[in-house]
C-alpha positions as CSV (number, residue, x, y, z in Angstrom):
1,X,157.0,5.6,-61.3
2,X,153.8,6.3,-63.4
3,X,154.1,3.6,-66.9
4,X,153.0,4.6,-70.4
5,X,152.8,3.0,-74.0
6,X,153.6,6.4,-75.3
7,X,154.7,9.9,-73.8
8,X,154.4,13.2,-75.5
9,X,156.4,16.1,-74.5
10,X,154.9,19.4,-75.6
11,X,150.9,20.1,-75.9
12,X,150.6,21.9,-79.1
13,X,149.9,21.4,-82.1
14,X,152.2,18.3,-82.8
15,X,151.6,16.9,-79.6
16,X,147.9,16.5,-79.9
17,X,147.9,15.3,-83.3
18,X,150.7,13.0,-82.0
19,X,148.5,11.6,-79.3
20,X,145.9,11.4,-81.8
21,X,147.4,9.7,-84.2
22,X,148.7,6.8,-81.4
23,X,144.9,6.5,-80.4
24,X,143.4,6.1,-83.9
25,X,145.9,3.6,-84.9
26,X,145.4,1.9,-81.7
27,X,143.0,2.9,-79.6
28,X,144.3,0.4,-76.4
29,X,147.7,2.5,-75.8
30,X,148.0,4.6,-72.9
31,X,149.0,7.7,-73.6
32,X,150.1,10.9,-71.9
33,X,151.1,14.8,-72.6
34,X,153.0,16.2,-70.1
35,X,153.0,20.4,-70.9
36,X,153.1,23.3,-68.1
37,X,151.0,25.6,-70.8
38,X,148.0,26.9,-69.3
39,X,145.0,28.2,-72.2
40,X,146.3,31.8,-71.8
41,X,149.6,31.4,-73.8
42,X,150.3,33.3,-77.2
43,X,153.0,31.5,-79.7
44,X,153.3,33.1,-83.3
45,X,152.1,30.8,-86.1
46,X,148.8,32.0,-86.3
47,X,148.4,31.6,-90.5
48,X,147.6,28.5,-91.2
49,X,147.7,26.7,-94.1
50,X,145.5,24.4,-96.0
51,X,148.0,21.1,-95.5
52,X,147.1,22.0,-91.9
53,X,143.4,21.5,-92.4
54,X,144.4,18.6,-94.4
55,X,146.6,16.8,-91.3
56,X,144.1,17.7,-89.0
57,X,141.5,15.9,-91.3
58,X,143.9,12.9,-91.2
59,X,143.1,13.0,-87.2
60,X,139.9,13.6,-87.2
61,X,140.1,17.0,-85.5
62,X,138.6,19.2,-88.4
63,X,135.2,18.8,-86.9
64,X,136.3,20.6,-83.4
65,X,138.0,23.2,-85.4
66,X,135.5,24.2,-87.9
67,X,133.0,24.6,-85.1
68,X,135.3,27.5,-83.3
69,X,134.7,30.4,-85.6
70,X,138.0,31.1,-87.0
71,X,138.9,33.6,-89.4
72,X,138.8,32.6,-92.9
73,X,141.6,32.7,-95.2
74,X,141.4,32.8,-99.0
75,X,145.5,32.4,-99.2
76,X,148.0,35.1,-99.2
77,X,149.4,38.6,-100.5
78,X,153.2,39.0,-101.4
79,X,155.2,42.0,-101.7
80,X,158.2,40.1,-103.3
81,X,160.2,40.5,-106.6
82,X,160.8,43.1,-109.3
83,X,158.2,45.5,-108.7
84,X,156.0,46.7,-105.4
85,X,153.1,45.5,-106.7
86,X,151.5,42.5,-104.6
87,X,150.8,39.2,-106.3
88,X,148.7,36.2,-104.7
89,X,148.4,32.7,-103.7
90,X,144.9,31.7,-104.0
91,X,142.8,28.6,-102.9
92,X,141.1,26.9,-105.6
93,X,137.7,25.5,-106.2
94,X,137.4,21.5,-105.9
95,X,135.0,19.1,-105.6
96,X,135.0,15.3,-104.5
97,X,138.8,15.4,-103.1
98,X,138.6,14.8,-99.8
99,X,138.9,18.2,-98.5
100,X,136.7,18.9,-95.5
101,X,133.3,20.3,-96.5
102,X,133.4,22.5,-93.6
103,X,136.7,24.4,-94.9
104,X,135.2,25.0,-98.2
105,X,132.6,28.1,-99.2
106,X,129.4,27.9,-100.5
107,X,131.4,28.1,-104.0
108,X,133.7,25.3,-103.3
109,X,136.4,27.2,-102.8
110,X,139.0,25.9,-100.3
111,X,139.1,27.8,-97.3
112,X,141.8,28.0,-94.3
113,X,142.0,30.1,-91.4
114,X,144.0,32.3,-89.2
115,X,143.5,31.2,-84.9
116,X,144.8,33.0,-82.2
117,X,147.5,30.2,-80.6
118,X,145.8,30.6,-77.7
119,X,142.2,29.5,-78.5
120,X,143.8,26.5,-81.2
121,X,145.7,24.6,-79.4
122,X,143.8,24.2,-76.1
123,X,141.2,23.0,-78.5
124,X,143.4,20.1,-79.9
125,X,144.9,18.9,-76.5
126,X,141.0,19.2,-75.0
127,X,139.7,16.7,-77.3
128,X,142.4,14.5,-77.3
129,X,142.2,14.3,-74.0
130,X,138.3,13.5,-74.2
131,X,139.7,10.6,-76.5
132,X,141.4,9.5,-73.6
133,X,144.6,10.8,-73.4
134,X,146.2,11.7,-70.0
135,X,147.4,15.5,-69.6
136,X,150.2,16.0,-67.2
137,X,150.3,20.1,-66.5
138,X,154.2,19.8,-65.1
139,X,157.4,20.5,-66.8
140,X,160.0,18.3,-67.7
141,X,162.7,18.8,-64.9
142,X,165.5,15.7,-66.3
143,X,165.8,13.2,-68.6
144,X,167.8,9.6,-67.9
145,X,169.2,8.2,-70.6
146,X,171.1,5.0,-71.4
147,X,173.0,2.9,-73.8
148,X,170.8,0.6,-76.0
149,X,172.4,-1.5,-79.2
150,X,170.3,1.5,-81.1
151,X,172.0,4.5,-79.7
152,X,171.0,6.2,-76.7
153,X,167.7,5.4,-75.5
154,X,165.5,7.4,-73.0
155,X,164.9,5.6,-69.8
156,X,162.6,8.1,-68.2
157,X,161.8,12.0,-67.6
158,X,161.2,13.6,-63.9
159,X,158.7,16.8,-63.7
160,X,158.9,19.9,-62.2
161,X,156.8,18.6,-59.5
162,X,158.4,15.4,-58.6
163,X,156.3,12.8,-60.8
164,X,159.1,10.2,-62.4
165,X,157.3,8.8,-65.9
166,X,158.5,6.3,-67.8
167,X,157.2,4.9,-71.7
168,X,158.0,2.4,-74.4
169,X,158.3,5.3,-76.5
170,X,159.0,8.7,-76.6
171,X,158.2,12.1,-78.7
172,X,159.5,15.3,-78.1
173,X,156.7,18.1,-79.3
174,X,158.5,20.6,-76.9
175,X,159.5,23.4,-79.9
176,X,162.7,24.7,-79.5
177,X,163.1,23.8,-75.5
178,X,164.1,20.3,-77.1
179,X,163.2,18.6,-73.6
180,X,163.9,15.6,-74.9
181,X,165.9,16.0,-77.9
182,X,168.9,18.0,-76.0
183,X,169.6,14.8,-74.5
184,X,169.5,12.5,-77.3
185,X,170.9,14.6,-79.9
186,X,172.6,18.5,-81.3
187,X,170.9,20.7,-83.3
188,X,172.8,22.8,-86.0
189,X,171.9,26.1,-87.5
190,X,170.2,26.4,-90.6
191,X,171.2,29.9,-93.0
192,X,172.2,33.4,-91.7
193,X,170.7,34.3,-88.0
194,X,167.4,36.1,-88.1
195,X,164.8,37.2,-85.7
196,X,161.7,38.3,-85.4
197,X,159.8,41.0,-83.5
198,X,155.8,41.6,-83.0
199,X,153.0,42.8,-81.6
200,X,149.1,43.5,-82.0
201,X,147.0,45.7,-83.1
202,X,143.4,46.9,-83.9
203,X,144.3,49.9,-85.6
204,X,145.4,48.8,-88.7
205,X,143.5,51.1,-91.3
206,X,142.1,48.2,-93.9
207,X,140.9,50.6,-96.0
208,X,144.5,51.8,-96.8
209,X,145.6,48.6,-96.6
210,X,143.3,47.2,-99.3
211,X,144.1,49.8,-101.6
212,X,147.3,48.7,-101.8
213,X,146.6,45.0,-102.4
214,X,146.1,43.4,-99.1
215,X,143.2,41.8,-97.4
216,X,142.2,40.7,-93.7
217,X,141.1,36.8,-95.2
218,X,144.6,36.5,-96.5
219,X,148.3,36.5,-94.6
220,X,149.8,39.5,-96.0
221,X,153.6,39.6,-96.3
222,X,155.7,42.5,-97.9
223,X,159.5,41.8,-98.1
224,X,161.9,45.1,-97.6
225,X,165.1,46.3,-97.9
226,X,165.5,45.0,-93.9
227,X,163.6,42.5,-94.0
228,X,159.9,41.3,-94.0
229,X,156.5,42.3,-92.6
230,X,153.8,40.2,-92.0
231,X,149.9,41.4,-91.1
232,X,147.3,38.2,-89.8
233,X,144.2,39.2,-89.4
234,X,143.1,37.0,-86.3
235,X,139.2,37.8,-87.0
236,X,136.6,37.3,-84.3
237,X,137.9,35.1,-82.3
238,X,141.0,36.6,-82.2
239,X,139.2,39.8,-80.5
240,X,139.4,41.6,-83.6
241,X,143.3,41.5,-83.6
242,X,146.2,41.9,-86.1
243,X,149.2,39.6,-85.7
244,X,151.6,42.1,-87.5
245,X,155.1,41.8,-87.0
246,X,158.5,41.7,-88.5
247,X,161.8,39.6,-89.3
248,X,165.3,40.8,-89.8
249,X,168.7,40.3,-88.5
250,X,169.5,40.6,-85.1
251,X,171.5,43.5,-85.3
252,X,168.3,45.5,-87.1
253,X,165.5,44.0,-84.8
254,X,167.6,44.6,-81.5
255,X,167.4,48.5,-81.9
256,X,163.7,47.9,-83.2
257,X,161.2,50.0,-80.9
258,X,157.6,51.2,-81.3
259,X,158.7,54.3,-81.7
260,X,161.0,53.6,-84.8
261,X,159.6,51.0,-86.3
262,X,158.4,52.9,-89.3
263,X,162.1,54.2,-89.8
264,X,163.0,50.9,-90.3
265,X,159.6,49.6,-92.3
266,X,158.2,52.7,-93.7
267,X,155.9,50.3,-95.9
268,X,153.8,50.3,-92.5
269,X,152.5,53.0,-94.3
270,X,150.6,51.0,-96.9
271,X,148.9,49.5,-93.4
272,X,147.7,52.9,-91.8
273,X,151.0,53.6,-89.9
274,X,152.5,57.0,-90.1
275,X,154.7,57.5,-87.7
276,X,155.3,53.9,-85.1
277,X,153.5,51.3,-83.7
278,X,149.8,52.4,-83.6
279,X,147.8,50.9,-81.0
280,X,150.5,48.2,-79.9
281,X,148.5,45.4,-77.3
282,X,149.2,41.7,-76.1
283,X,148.0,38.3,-77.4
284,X,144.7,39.0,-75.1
285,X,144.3,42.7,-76.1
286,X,145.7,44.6,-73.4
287,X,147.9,47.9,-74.1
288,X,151.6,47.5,-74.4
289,X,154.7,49.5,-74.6
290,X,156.8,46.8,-76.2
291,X,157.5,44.1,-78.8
292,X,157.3,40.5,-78.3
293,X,160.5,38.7,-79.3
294,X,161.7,35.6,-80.5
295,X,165.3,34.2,-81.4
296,X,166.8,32.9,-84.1
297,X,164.8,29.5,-85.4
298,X,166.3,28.2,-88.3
299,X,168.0,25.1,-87.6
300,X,167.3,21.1,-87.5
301,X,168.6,18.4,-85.3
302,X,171.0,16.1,-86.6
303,X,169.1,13.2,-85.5
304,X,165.2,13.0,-86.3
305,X,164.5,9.7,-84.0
306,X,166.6,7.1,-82.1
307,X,166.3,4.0,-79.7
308,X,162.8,4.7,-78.4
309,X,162.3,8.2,-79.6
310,X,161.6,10.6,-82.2
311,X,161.3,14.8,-82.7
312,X,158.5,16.4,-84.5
313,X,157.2,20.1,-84.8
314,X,160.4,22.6,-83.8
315,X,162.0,20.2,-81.5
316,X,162.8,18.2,-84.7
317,X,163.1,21.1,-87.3
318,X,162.3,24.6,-88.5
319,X,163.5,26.5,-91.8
320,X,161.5,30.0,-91.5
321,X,158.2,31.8,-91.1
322,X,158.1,33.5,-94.4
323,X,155.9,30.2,-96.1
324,X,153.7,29.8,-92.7
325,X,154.5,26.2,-92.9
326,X,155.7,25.4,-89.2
327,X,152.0,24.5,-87.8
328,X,151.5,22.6,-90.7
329,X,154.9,20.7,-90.5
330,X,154.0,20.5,-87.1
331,X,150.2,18.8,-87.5
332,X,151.4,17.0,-89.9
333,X,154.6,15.3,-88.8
334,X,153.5,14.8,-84.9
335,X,150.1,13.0,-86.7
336,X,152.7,10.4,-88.2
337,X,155.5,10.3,-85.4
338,X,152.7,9.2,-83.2
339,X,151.4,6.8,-86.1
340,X,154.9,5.5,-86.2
341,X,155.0,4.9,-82.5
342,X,152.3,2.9,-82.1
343,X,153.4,1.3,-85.4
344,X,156.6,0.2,-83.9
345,X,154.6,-1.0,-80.4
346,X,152.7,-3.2,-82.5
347,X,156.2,-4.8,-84.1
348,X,157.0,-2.5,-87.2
349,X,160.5,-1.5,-86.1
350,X,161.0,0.4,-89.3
351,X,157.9,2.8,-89.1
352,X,160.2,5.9,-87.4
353,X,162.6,5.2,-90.9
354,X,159.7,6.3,-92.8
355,X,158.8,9.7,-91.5
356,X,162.5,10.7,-90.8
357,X,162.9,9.8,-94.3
358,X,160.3,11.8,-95.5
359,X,161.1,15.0,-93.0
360,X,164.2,15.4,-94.2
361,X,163.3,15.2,-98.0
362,X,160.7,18.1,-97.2
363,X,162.9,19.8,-95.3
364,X,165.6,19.8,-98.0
365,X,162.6,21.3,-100.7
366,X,161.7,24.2,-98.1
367,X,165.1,25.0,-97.8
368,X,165.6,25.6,-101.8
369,X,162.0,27.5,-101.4
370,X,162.9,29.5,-99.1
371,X,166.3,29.9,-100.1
372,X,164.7,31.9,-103.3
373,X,163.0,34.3,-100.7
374,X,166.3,35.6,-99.8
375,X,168.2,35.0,-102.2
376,X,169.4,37.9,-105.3
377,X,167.1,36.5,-107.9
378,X,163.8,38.6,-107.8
379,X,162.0,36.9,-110.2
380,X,158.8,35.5,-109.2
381,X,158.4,33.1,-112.6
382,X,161.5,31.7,-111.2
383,X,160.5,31.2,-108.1
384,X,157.4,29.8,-109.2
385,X,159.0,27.8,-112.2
386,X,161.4,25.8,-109.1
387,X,158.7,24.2,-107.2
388,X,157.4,23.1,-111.0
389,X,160.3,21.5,-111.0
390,X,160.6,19.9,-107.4
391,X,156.6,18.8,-107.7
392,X,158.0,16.9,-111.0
393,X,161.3,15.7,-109.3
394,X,160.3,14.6,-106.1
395,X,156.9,13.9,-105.8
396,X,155.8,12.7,-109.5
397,X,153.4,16.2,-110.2
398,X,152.6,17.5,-113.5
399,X,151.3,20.9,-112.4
400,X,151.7,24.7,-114.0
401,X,153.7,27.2,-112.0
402,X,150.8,28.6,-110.0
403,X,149.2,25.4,-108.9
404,X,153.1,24.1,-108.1
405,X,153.6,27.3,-106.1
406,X,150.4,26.7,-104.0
407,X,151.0,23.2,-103.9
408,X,154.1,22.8,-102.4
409,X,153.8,26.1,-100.2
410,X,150.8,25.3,-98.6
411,X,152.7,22.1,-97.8
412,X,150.0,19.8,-100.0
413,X,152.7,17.4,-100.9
414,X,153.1,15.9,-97.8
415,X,150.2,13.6,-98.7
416,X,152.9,12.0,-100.9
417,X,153.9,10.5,-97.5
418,X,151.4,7.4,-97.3
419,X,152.4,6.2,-100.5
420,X,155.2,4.3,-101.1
421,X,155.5,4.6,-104.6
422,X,156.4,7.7,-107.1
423,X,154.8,7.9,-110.8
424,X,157.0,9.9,-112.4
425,X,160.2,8.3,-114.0
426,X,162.7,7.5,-111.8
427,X,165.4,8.7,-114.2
428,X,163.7,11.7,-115.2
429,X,163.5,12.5,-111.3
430,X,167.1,12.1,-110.5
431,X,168.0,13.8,-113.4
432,X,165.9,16.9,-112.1
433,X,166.7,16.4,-108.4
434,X,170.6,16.8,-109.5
435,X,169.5,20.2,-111.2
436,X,168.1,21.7,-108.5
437,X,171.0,20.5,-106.2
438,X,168.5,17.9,-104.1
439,X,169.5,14.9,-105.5
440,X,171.3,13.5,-102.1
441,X,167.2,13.7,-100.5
442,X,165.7,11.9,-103.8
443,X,163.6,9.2,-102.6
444,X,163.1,6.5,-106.1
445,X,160.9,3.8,-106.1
């Protein structure tokens, strides 16, 4: 039996800033990864947003990242609402505010960036494991649980390859596998059933594409009458490759094909695309004569921690793609599960409350974001004039619809999770939380 302080299923994203976050808050735990991934592995996710650079600034993992060579992103083109004509999120220019130099231009515009999955995350889980954090490349085989006056606690895992571990604490960073949480917990659905479909591509013609509004430094994403299409320029080091893809319902993306695709999404044509896929290739660039796939991905767990463990990234929740926030839910939330662990290690038995607390809020605000996505209203004022109101009701904001938009989107507001107080009237907030239908996740001072 091998003993830690701390064990991390799962070595992306969330489980490196997880082990991070353990290490910075105290840097005498032992602490271990245990993910089969080798460095050649795609996942989708590849937009990031500029709460990611944010959380990873939180763990001191900016630095590795800036010095990779990603593609820059500006923010993001939408095809969305009453006409066809694209409208944009874009960065803005700051100074003094704590954003990394190294993601800003030479204006001062804040910058994020698109990363093949496959170059990013072996970067996170290398460095944290220069910090000192032990890498197990095996699979979680079985979990032992028992009865604790907390709920069911988590006595150990065994690997794929025989090695029994055993922690004071536990977090499950293995996405929707749910290693751990399968054991501890259920997970329920989250809206209608929808799934997505992809591919790359390096014949995207971006001079058609810009004449119609769209641009390889932003994440492009054009909404249609079956569903939604996103292009990600992966730049550089992504081996000049386009993450372009689609979502729909399974009974639309299950007859999907190369060959049809532009039957189904004729606005391919505003990419290049006359007739199918051109050019279809893998994560690493190889030719292909099908689609990637993944399953339906909306749904949360019922329980975000217990006993001796807690969920972040997928394994805890995930409410859709259309916002690119799942990295940066990921980042963000592992940084503070594994904050919270060695919180609770050092006596703070409510530390785990906390970030539950605070998941669940922002997972009730995406939901009502994304909600408006596919929903019958196509107005984009009122989509933009509802996170004015959530910034005001839940989070204390005063900010115009365009900066509320941007500001809750790109996932921002999770900064309002190291303070523990709320400026904005308690009243005022309820009163606006009840509006919206959020007031159950209000948090008051």
């Amino acid at each position: 039996m091998e003993h830690f302080d701390i064990l991390i299923v799962g070595g992306g994203p969330a489980g490196s800033m997880a082990a991070a976050a353990a290490l910075k808050t105290d840097p005498s735990l032992s602490v271990a990864i245990v993910d089969p991934d080798s460095d050649n592995h795609h996942r989708i996710g590849e937009a990031l947003l500029t709460g990611t650079i944010m959380a990873l600034a939180d763990a001191d993992l900016d630095g590795v990242v800036a010095k990779a060579g990603f593609h820059h992103k500006i923010g993001a083109a939408y095809v969305w609402g009453e006409t066809r004509d694209p409208w944009y999120v874009n960065y803005p220019r700051t100074e003094d505010d704590g954003y990394p130099e190294a993601f800003k231009d030479e204006t001062g515009y804040r910058r994020s960036i698109h990363v093949p999955r496959n170059v990013f995350d072996p970067i996170l889980r290398r460095e944290v494991q220069r910090r000192g954090v032990t890498i197990i490349a095996d699979k979680v085989r079985s979990v032992a649980t028992h009865a604790t006056e907390a709920g069911t606690g988590i006595l150990s895992v065994t690997t794929d390859g025989g090695r029994k571990l055993r922690a004071k604490r536990y977090i499950d960073c293995s996405g929707h596998s749910l290693a751990l949480a399968r054991h501890v917990t259920e997970r329920s659905p989250i809206g209608g059933a929808r799934i997505a479909r992809y591919a790359y591509t390096k014949d995207i013609d971006w001079s058609v594409a810009t004449a119609h509004g769209f641009d390889v430094h932003r994440t492009n994403i054009v909404s249609t009458p079956s569903g939604w299409i996103w292009a990600i320029h992966l730049g550089e080091a992504g081996g000049g490759l386009t993450s372009l893809g689609f979502v729909s319902t399974p009974d639309i993306l299950s007859k999907l094909t190369l060959e049809n695709c532009t039957d189904a999404f004729p606005e391919l044509a505003w990419f290049g695309f006359g007739q199918g896929y051109r050019g279809a290739r893998t994560f690493d660039g190889e030719e292909t004569d099908r689609f990637y796939g993944h399953p339906d991905y909306s749904f949360a767990c019922n329980t975000l921690h217990g006993a001796n463990w807690s969920l972040a990234g997928d394994a805890a929740l995930f409410i859709d793609p259309i916002l690119s926030q799942g990295v940066t839910l990921a980042v963000h939330y592992g940084f503070m599960r594994g904050k919270a662990a060695a919180l609770e290690l050092a006596g703070d038995q409510k530390a785990q409350d906390h970030v539950t607390m605070n998941y669940l809020r922002e997972g009730a605000v995406l939901r009502k974001v994304v909600g408006e996505w596919y929903g019958n209203n196509r107005a984009v004022s009122d989509w933009r004039l509802g996170t004015v109101m959530v910034s005001k009701a839940l989070f204390g904001e005063d900010l115009d619809e365009v900066a509320a938009f941007r500001w809750i989107t790109n996932l921002e507001n999770l900064r309002h999770d190291y303070i523990a107080y709320h400026p904005y009237p308690d009243e005022e907030r309820v009163k606006i939380a009840r509006a919206l239908g959020l007031e159950k996740h209000l948090v008051t001072a």
